[in-house]
GUVO-753398 format. One line per 10 residues: their letters; for each residue x, z, y of C-alpha. Coordinates in Angstrom, 3 decimals. Example, Ala and Ser with C-alpha at 12.3 -4.5 7.8 and 13.67 -1.06 7.14 Angstrom:
GUVO-753398
AS) 12.300:7.800:-4.500  13.670:7.140:-1.060 .
***
This chain:
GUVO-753398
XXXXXXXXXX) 0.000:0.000:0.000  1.029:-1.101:3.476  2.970:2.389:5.020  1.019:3.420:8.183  2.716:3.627:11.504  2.132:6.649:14.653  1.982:6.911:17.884  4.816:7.513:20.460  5.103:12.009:20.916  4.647:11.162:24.590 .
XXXXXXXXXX) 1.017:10.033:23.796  0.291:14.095:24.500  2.113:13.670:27.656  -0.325:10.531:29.076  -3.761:11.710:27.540  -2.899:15.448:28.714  -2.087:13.518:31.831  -5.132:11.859:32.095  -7.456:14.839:31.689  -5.668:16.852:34.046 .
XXXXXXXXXX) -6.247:14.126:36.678  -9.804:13.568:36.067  -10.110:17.645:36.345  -7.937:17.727:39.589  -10.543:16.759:42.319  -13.399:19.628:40.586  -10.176:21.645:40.493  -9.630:21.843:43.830  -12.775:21.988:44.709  -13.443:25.345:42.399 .
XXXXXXXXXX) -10.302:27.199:43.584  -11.331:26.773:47.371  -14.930:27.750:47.190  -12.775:30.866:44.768  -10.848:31.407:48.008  -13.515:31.652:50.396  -15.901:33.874:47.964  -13.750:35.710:45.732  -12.412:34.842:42.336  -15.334:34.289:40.417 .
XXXXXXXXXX) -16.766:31.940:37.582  -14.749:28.739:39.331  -11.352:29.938:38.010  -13.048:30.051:34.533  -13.904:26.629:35.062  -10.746:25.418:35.151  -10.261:26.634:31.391  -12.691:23.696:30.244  -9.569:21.699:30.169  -8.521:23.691:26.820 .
XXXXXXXXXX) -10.696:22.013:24.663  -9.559:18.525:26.060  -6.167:19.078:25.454  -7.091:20.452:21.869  -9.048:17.134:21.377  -5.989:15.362:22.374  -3.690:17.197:20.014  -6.222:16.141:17.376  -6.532:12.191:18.334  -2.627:12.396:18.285 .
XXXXXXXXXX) -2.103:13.926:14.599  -4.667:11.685:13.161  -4.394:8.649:14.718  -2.709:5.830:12.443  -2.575:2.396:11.865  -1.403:-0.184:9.658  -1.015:-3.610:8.913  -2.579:-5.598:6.113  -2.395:-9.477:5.098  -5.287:-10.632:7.384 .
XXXXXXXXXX) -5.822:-7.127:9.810  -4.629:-4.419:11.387  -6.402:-1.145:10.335  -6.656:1.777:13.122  -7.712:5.227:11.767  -8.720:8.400:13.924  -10.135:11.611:13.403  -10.249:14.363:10.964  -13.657:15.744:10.861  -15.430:13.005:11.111 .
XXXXXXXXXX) -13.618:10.120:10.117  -13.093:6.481:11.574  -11.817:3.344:9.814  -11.782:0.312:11.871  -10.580:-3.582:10.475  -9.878:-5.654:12.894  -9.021:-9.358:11.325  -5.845:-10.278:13.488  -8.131:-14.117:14.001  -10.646:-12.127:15.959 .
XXXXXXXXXX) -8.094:-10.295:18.300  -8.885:-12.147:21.678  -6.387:-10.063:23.552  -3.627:-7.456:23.522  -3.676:-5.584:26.891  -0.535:-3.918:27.955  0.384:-1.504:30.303  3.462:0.036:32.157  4.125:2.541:34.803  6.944:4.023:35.926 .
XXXXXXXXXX) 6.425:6.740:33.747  5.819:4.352:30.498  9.100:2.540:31.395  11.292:5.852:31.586  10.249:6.962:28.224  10.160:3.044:26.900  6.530:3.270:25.634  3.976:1.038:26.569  -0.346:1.903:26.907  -2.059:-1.234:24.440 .
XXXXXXXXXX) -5.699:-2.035:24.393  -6.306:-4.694:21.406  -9.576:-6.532:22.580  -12.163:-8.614:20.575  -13.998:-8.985:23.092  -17.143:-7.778:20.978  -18.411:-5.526:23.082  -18.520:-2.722:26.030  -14.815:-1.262:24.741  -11.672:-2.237:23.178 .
XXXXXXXXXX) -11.430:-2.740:19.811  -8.725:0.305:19.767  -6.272:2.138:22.436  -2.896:2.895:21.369  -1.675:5.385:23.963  1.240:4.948:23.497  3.366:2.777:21.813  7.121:2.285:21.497  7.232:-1.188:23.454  9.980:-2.586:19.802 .
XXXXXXXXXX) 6.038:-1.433:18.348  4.349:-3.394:20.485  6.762:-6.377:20.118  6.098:-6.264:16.274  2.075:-5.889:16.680  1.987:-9.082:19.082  4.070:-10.526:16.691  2.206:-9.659:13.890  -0.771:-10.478:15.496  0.443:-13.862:16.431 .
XXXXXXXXXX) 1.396:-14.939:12.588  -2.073:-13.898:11.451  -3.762:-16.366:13.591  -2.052:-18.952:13.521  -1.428:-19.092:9.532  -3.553:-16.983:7.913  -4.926:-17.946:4.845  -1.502:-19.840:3.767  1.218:-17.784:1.820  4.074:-17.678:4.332 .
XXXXXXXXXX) 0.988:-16.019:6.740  -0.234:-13.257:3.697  3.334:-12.670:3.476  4.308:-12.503:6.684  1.533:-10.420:7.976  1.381:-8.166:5.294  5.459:-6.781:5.697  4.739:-3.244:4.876  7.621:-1.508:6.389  8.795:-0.242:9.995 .
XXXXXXXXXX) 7.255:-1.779:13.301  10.866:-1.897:15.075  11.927:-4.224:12.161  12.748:-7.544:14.084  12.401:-11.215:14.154  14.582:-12.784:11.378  15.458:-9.591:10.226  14.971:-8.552:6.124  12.642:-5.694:5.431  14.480:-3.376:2.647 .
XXXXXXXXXX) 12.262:-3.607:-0.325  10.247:-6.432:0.409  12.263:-8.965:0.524  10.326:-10.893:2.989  11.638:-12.271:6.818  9.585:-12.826:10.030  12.482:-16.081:10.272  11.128:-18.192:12.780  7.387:-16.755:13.409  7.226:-16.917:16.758 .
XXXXXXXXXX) 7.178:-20.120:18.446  9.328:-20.364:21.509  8.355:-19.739:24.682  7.564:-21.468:28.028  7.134:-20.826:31.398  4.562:-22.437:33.154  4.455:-20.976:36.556  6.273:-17.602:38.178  5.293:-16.835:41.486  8.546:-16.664:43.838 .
XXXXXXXXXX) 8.728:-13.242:46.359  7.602:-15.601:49.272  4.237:-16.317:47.752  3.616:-12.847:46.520  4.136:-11.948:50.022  1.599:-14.658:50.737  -0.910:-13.835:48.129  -0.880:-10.147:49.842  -1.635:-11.691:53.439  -4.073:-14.017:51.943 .
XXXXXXXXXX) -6.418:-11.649:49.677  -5.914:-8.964:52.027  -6.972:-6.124:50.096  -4.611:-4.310:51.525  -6.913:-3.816:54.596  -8.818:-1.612:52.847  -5.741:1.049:52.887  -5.741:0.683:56.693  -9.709:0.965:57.412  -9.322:4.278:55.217 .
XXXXXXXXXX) -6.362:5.904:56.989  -8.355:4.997:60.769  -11.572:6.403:59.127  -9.305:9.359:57.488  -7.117:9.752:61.279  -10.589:9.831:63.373  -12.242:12.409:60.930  -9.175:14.561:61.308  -9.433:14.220:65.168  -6.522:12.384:65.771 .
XXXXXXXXXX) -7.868:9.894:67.451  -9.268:12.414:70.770  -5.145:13.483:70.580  -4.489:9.443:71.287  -7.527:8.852:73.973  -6.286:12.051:75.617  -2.628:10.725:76.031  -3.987:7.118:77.073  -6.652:7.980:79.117  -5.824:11.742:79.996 .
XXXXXXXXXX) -9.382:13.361:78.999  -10.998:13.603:74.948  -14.307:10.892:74.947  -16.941:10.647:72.477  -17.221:7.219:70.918  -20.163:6.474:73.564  -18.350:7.977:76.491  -15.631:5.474:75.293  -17.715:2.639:75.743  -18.734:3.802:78.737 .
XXXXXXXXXX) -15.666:4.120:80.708  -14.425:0.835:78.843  -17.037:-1.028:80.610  -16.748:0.767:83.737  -12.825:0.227:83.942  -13.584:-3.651:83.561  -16.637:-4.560:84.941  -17.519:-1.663:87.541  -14.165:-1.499:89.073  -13.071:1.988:87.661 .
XXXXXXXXXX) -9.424:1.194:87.748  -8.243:0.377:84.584  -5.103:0.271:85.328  -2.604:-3.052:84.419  0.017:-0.267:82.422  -3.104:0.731:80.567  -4.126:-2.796:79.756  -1.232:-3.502:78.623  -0.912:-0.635:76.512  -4.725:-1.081:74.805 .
XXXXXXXXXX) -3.615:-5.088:74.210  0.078:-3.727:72.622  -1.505:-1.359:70.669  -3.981:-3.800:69.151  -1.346:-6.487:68.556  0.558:-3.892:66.766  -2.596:-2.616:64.411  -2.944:-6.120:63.877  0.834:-6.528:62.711  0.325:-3.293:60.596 .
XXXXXXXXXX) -3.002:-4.924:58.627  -0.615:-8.250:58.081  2.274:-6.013:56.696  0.153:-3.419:54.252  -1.764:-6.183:52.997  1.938:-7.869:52.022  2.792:-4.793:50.603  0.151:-4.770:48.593  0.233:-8.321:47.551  4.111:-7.368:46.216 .
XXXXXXXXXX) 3.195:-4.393:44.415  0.248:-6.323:42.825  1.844:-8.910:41.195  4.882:-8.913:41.722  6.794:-10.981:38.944  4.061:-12.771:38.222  4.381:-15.255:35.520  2.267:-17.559:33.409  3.995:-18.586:29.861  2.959:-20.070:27.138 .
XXXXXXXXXX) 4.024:-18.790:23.299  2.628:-21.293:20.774  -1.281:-21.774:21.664  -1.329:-18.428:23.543  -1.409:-17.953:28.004  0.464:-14.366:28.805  0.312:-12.932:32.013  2.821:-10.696:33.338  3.097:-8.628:36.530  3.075:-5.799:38.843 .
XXXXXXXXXX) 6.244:-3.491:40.020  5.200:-0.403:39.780  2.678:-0.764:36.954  3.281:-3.750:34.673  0.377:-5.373:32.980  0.994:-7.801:30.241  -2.162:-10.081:29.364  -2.630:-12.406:26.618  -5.042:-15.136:26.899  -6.059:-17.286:23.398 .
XXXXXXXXXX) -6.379:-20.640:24.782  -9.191:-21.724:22.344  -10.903:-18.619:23.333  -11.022:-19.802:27.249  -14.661:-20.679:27.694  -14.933:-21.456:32.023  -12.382:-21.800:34.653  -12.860:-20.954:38.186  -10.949:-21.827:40.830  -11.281:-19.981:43.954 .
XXXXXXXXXX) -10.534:-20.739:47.616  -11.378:-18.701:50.963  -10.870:-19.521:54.260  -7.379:-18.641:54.234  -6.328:-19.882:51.050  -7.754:-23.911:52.678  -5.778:-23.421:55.684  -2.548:-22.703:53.898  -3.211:-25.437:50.902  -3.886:-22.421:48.169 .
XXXXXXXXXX) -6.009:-21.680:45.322  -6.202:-18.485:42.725  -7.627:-19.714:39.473  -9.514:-17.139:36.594  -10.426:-17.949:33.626  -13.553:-16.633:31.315  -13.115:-15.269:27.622  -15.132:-15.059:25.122  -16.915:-11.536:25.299  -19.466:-9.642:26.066 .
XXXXXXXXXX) -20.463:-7.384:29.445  -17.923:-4.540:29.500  -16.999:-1.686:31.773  -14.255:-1.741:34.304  -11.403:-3.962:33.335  -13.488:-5.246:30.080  -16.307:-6.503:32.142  -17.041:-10.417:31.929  -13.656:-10.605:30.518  -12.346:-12.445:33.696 .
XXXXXXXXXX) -8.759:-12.869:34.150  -6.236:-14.630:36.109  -4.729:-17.508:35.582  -3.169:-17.711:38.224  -3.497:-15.562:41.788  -2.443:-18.130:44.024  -1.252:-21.561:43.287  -0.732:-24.584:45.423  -3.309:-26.993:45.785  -1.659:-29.111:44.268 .
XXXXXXXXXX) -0.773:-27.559:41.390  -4.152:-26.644:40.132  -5.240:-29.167:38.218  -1.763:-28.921:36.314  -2.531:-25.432:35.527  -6.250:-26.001:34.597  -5.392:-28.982:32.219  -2.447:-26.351:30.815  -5.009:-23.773:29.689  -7.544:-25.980:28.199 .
XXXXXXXXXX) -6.766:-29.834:28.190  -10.548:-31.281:27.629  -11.610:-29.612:30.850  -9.886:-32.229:32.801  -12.011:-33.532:35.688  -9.282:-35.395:37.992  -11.089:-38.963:36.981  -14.527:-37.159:37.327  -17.332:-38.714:40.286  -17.999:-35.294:42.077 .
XXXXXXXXXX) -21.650:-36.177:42.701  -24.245:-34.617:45.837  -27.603:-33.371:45.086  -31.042:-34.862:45.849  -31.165:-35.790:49.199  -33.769:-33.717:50.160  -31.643:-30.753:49.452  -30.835:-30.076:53.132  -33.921:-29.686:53.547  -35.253:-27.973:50.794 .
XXXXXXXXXX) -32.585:-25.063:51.642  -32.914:-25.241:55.470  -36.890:-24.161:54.895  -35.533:-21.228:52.534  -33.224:-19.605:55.180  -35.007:-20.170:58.061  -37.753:-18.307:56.378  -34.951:-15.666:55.223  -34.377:-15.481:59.111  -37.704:-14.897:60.239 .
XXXXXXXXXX) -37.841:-11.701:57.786  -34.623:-10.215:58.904  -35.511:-11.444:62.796  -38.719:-9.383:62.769  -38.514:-6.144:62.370  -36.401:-5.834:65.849  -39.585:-6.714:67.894  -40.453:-2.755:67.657  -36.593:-1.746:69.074  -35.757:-5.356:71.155 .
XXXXXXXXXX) -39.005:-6.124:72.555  -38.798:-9.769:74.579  -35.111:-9.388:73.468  -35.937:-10.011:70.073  -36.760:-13.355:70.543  -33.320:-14.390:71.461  -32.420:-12.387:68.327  -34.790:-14.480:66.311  -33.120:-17.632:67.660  -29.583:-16.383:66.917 .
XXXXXXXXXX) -30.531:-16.029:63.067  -32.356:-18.978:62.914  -29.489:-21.485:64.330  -27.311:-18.950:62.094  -29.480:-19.907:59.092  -29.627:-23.726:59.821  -25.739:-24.464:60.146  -25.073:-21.891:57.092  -28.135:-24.304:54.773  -26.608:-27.656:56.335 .
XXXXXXXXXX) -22.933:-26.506:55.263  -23.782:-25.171:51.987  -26.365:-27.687:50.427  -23.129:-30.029:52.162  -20.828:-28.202:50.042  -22.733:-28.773:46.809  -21.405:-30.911:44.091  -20.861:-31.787:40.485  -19.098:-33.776:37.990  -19.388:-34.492:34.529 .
XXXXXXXXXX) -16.372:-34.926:32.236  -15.614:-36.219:28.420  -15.004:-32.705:27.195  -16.549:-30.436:30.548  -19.253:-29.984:33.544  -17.816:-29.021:36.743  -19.978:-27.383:39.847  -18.661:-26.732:42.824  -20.275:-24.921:46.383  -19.456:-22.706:49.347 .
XXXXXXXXXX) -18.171:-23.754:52.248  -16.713:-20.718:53.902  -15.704:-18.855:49.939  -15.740:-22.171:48.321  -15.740:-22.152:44.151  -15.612:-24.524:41.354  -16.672:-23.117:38.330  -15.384:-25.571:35.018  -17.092:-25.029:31.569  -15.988:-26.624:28.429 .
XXXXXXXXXX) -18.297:-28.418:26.176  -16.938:-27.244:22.873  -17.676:-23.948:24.398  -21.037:-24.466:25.442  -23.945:-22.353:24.072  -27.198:-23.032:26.173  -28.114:-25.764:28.372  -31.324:-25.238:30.407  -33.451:-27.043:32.705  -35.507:-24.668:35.350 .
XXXXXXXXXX) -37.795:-25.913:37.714  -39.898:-24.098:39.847  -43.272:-25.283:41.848  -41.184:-26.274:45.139  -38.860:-27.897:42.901  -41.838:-29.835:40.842  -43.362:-30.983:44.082  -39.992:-32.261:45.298  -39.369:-34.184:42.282  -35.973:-31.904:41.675 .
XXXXXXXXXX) -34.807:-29.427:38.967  -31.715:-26.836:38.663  -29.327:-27.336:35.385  -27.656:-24.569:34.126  -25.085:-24.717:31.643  -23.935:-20.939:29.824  -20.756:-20.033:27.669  -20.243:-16.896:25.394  -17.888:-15.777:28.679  -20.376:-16.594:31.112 .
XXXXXXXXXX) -20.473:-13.662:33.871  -24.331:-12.795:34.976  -22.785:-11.699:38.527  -19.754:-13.827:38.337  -19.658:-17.846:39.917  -21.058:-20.438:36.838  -22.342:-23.728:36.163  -26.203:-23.507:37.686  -26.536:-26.906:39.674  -29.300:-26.766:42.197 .
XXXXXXXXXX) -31.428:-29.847:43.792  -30.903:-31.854:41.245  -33.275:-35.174:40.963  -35.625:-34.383:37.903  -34.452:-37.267:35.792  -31.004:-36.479:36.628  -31.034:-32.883:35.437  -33.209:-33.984:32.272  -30.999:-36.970:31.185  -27.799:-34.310:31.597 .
XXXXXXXXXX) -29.535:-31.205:29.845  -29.709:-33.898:27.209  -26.207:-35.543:27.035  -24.596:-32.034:27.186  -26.921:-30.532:24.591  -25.817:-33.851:22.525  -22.531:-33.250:23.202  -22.147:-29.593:22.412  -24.405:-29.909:18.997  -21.461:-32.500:18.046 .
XXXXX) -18.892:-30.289:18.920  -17.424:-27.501:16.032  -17.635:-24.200:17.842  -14.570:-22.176:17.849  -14.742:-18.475:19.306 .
***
């Protein structure tokens, strides 16, 4: 029988870690309401971390796993026992993670993913990263030849996970020689466009919005009014003697001026250079490779995440581009997995591809992950012509609802509210229904729209599982249905094939080519 393998000691150290750090925010909040009422049932409280860290001594001691011929077999608990197979063909992903902590002790946090449901498969917290070398390796062989001999055999080596390629296992007699296929790098993101990945995305801006909010909750903010202005205002009084100072000749002085405009150029300069710090301690080393028919992902300094991405399990493609990323010629590119609607990280099973890419490189990279969903000679085709104003009539009518309610606060005002949102609600109906289009490949269906966040969603026949036709009254009396087209990785909140306006006989005639299509195609999860 195949020996069974641990995990790494330090596996206390992280889970331990982990429930003291979901405990530390009720923590704190029991030992100050202890300070300000006496020692009482809160310091008790904190002792409902003993049985957690009992629990985790438990996992620890019983968890093992093992590899067999055609899975890997994880095994937890002691009274109450659990047994999972998971056949290495139905692994869709092993997720890896590093910290700073992880790389000190040289372990690595693994996830193996089926993407069968809400959670992974297993958690391996943590692994010796030779461990998790031999389990993707593993892994990797029982894909790609199981069911042949050199696969059984290869799979099934019984002995130590640090064992590596080439290398003889002592009493079995068999070598991993030449398992893994080689590897190649398909794109690695240079510091430069990390740096402009951060500036683009600017997530980072979130850091600064919660250190103003954090600096005027702590007051702060009357210490700087008082030194600019030489008294502490309320926000309104603010306002007030900002309008005054320009408009009612309350002498705001030029040095003041100056100083308001300098200090909002530099809080500008400050959102630019967080947001580019983030960017680089996002991904950071990014890379895209490719090891026989499998995508990995690496990146991140201070956390590393290692991704692996089946490329017969990529269902859609979606390639994303804001405002920014169009001026500056960029893209970021996920891709959709076959899955089901998870929590957190798990959910939609939505991953990069790519972060940012040139324009220019995209279709390059799409065509790399799955080579039938190649659109480049595709007719991008407009909807019905009537579409303009089919959509106009919607958000106009959106307009008038939000528009009025403010009769009751605006009075006569609200009227020049009301035609605000409406010309709002034209151009924004003119320049999306303008956006619109779609194309229809050999082996995919394409749908693009949005013209500020513009996204063009790419779905692979082989992959597709329902093709549906909707069409509501407005639609029926406008001679126009919507097409929708759904994959096993298809996101409910997420961008997806659904092609609006479509002329009737249009969206019929290509519910029933793609239907044709996908019936004809072998399904391969």
């Amino acid at each position: 029988m195949p020996s069974e393998h641990r995990l790494h000691p330090a596996s206390l150290l992280f889970v331990l870690g982990g429930h003291l750090r979901n405990f530390l925010l009720p923590g704190l909040i029991f030992l100050v309401s202890a300070g300000s009422r006496g020692w009482d049932w809160q310091v008790w409280g904190m002792w409902l971390i003993v049985p957690f860290a009992l629990a985790s001594i438990v996992r620890y001691v019983s968890f093992r796993y093992r590899y067999e011929a055609n899975e890997i077999v994880v095994k937890t608990g002691v009274l109450f026992r659990n047994e999972r197979h998971v056949p290495y063909s139905r692994i869709q992903n092993l997720h890896a993670v590093q910290n700073l902590l992880h790389r000190a002790l040289g372990v690595v946090e693994v996830r193996i993913e089926t993407g069968s449901g809400n959670e992974a498969e297993a958690a391996l917290k943590v692994l010796p990263v030779a461990a998790f070398e031999e389990m993707r390796r593993r892994v990797a062989i029982g894909r790609g030849l199981v069911g042949t001999a050199e696969g059984a055999h290869a799979a099934g080596v019984a002995e130590s996970g640090e064992a590596g390629a080439g290398e003889e296992v002592a009493g079995e007699g068999l070598a991993l020689s030449g398992a893994m296929p080689p590897r190649r790098t398909i794109l690695a993101l240079p510091l430069r466009e990390v740096a402009v990945y951060g500036l683009l995305e600017g997530r980072g801006l979130v850091i600064v919005a919660a250190a103003i909010g954090a600096l005027w909750e702590a007051g702060l903010s009357d210490a700087i009014t008082d030194r600019l202005i030489g008294t502490v205002l309320t926000r309104k009084q603010m306002a007030q003697w900002l309008g005054g100072a320009f408009f009612g000749g309350e002498g705001l002085v030029i040095a003041r001026l100056v100083m308001f405009v300098a200090a909002f150029g530099v809080l500008l300069a400050l959102l630019r250079v967080v947001a580019g710090a983030w960017g680089l301690v996002r991904v950071y080393g990014f890379t895209l490779s490719r090891v026989g028919e499998d995508l990995r992902t690496e990146y991140g300094l201070i956390t590393r995440v290692a991704t692996t991405i089946p490329s017969h399990r990529v269902q859609t493609l979606t390639v994303r581009e804001g405002p920014w990323h169009r001026l500056f010629g960029r893209a970021a590119i996920d891709v959709e997995t076959a899955g089901g609607e998870g929590e957190g990280e798990l959910r939609a099973h939505r991953v990069w591809l790519a972060p940012l890419v040139r324009r220019d490189e995209v279709d390059r990279l799409v065509v790399e992950a799955a080579p039938d969903a190649d659109l480049r000679g595709a007719d991008w085709r407009r909807p019905h012509p009537r579409a303009v104003g089919r959509h106009t009539r919607k958000s106009v009518a959106v307009a008038f609802v939000v528009a009025l309610p403010t009769v009751v606060w605006l009075g006569w005002w609200s009227l020049a509210w009301l035609a605000v949102c409406v010309t709002v609600a034209v151009v924004h109906a003119r320049a999306y229904v303008a956006s619109l289009r779609y194309a229809v490949g050999q082996g995919a269906v394409g749908f693009r729209s949005g013209w500020l966040w513009r996204q063009t969603s790419v779905a692979r026949v082989a992959k597709v599982q329902v093709v549906a036709t909707d069409a509501s009254p407005f639609d029926r009396r406008t001679g126009m249905a919507r097409l929708r087209v759904d994959t096993a990785g298809a996101s409910a909140t997420g961008h997806r094939v659904d092609i609006p306006y479509l002329p009737e006989g249009v969206a019929h005639d290509l519910h029933a080519a793609l239907a044709r299509r996908a019936a004809a195609t072998e399904f391969r999860w």
